[in-house]
N, C-alpha and C positions, 0 to 999 in steps of 0.2 A: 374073755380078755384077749383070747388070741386071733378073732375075728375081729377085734381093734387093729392089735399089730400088724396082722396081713392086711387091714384095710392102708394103715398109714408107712406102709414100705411099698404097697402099690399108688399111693398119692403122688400127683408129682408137688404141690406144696412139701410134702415132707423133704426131697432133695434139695428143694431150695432154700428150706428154714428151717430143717433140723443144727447148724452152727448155731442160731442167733435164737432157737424158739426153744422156750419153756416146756415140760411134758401140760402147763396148762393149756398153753398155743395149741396144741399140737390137737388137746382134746376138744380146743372150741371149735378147730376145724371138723374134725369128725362130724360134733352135732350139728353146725351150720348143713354139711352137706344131708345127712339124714330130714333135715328139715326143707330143705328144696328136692328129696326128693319123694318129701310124703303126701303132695298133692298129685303127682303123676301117679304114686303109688294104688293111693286111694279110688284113682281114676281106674286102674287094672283090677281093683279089686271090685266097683262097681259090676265093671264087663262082665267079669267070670260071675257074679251073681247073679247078672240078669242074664243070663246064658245058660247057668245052674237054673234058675226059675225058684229062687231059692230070696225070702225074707226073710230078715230079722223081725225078731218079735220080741217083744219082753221075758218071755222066760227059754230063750234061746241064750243056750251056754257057749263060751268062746270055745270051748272042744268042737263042738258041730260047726260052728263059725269056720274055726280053722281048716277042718277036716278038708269043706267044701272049697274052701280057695285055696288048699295044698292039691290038691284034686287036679287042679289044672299045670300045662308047664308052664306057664307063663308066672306062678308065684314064684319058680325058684329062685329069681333075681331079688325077691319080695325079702323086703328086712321085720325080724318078729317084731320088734316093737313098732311099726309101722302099723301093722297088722294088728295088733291090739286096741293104739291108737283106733284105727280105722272102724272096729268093733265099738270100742267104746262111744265114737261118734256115732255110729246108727244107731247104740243104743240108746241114747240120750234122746235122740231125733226122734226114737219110737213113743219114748215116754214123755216126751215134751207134746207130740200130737195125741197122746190118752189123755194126757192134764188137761187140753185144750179142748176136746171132748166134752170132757167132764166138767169142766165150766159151762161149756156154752148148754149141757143137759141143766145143770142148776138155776142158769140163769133163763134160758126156758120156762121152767118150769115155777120160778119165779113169778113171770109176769103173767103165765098162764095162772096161778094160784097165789099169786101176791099179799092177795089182802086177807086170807084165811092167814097163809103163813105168819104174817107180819101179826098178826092176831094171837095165834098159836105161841108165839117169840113173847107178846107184853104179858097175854098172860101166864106163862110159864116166868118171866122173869118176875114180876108183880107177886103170883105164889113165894116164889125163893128169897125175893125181898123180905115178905112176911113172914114169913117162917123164922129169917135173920134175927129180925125185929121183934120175933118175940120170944126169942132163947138168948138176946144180948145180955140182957142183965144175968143172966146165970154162966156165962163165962169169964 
């Protein structure tokens, strides 16, 4: 809370609108400014990555995340939730390209073996139909 305060007695919005502005005013200014500056932010935190030689990976913890772009001096202007954020989007990006992966292995694999599988599918369902169909009555 008090890295709020000293953000908004160093604002110059705050001289001019603390008479007439709400403590809600005052907080949507905060997020406004955090949010124009988490693209710049994210852009610093690419550099120090690829400078570090350093991926995200799917079971890369935001400790090691962090560690590696406190590492550098250029995070110290770095806001943590920025940083989190910016974590959370590589991680997403990691695992949205292993889904995609993994689809395009299935669907491969698919048309290279289609017709067995597709085969493999009616008769396993066909089985489990029958099997239905003949313990209904005893339910």
């Amino acid at each position: 809370m008090s890295k709020f305060l000293v953000y908004l007695q160093e604002h110059v919005l705050y001289h001019w609108f603390v008479v007439g502005s709400t403590p809600l005013d005052l907080f949507k200014f905060y997020v406004e400014d955090l949010k124009s500056r988490f693209h710049d932010e994210k852009k610093i935190i690419k550099e120090i990555l690829k400078e570090k030689g350093f991926e995200v990976q799917v079971n890369t913890s935001f400790e090691e995340f962090a560690t590696v772009v406190c590492e550098d001096r250029r995070s110290a202007t770095l806001d943590a939730g920025n940083v989190k954020l910016t974590y959370n989007a590589f991680l997403e990006k990691v695992r949205a390209q292993i889904n995609c992966a993994r689809q395009m292995y299935y669907w491969e694999t698919i048309q290279s073996h289609g017709s067995h599988l597709l085969l493999k599918f009616l008769l396993t369902f066909r089985i489990e139909k029958n099997v239905y169909g003949n313990i209904r009555h005893t339910i």
